[in-house]
C-alpha positions as CSV (number, residue, x, y, z in Angstrom):
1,X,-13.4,11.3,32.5
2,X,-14.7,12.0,29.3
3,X,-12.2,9.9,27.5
4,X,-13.1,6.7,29.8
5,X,-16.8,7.8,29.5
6,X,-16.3,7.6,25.7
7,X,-14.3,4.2,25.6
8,X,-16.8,2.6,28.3
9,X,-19.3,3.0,26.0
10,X,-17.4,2.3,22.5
11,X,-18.7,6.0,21.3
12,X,-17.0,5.8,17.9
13,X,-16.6,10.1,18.6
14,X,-15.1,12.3,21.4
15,X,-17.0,15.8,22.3
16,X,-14.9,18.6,21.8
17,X,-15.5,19.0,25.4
18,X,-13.5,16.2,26.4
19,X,-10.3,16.5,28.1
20,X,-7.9,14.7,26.5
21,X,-4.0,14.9,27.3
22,X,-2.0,11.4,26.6
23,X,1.1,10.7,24.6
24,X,-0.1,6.9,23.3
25,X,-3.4,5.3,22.3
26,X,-3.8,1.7,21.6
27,X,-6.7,0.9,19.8
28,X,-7.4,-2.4,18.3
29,X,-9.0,-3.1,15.3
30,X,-9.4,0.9,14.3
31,X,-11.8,0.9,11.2
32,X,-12.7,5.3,10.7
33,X,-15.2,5.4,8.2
34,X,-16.0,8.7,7.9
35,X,-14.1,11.8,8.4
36,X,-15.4,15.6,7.5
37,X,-18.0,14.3,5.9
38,X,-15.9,12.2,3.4
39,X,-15.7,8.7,3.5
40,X,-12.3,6.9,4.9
41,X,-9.9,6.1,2.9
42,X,-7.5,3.2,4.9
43,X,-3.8,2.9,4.0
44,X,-3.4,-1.2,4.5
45,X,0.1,-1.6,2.8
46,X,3.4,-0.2,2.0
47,X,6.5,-0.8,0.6
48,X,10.1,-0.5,-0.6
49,X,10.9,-3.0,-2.5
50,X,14.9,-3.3,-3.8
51,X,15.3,-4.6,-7.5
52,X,16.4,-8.1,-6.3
53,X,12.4,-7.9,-4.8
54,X,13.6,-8.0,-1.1
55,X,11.3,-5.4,1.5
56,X,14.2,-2.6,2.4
57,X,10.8,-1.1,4.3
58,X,7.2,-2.2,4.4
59,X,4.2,-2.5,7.0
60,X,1.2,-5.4,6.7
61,X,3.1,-6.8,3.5
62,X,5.8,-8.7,1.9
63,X,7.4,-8.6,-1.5
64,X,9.4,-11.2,-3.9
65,X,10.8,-11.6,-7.4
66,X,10.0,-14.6,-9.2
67,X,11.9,-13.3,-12.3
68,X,13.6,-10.2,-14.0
69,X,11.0,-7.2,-13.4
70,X,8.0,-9.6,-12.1
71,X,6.9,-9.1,-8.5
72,X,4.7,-9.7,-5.6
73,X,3.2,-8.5,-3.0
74,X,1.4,-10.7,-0.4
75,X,-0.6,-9.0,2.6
76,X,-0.1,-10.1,6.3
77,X,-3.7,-10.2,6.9
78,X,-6.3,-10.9,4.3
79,X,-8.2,-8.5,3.3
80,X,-11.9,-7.9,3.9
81,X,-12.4,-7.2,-0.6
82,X,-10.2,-7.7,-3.4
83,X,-11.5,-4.5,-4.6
84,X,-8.3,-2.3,-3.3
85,X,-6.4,0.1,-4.8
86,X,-2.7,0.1,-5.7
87,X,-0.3,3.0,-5.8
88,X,3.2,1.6,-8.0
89,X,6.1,3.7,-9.0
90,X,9.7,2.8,-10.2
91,X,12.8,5.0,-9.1
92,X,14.6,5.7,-12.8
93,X,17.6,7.8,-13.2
94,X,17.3,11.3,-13.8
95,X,20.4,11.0,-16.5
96,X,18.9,8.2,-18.8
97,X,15.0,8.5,-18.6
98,X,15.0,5.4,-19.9
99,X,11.3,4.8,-20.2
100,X,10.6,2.2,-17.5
101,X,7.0,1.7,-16.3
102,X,5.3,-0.3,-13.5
103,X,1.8,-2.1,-13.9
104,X,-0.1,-3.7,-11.9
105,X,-1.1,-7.2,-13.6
106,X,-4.5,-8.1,-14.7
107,X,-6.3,-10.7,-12.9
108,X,-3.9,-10.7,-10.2
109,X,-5.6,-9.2,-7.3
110,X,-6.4,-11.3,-4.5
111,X,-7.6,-11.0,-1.2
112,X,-3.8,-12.0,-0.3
113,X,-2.0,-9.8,-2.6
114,X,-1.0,-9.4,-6.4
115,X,1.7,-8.9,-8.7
116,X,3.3,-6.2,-11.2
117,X,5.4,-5.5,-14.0
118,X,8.4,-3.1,-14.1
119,X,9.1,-2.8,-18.2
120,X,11.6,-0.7,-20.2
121,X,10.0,0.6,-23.2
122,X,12.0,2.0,-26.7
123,X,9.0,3.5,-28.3
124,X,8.8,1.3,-31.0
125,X,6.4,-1.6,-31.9
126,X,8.3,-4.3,-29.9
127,X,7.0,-5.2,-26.5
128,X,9.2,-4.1,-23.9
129,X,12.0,-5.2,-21.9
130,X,11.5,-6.6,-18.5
131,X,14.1,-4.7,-15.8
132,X,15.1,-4.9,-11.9
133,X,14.4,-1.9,-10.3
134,X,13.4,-0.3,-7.3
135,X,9.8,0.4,-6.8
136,X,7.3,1.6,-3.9
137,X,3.8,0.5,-3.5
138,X,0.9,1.8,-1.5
139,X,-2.5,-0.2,-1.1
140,X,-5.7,1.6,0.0
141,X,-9.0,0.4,0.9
């Protein structure tokens, strides 16, 4: 009864007096915003994204390639700020180290999604070399 009591009247909190036994909750438009104290920090995106930029695994996104080592990433839903963060890394092999990087492009963030940049750099003055590889991103609001 406490659980109803608590979603009859949209309390935001459960008592730790409530009884609560279920394997599945549904909630619709879940938005925590403050846990312990801290403010909530919302996973809205991720990815696995293969070289050739097709999603091999993602949730609230998808991915493309419009050319050798330039990506996207558009969001399902638009989000509520263009303000988000992004989380990029690029799978290399152990055996070459071949100095690839990931950015995330200036100007590109949108309330839809943005793009990035894998490189391979040789340490020198030249600009590096655009490459295909696999990459995972993580967006947070």
């Amino acid at each position: 009864t406490g659980l109803q009591s608590a979603l009859d009247s949209k309390q935001a909190t459960l008592t730790s007096s409530t009884d609560l036994n279920v394997d599945t909750i549904t909630c619709s438009n879940f938005q925590p915003t403050n846990i312990n104290g801290y403010e909530a920090i919302t996973i809205v995106a991720i990815a696995k994204v293969m070289a050739n930029g097709n999603l091999e695994y993602g949730k609230n996104c998808s991915s493309s390639r419009s050319s050798t080592g330039k990506y996207s990433i558009t969001f399902n839903n638009s989000l509520p700020t263009k303000s988000f963060i992004v989380q990029l890394s690029v799978v290399e092999s152990t055996s070459s180290r071949d100095d690839v990087i990931i950015t995330l492009d200036y100007g590109t963030s949108s309330y839809t999604g943005f793009s990035y940049t894998i490189s391979e750099q040789d340490n020198s003055d030249v600009a590096g070399t655009l490459r295909d590889r696999v990459n995972f991103v993580t967006v947070f609001i």
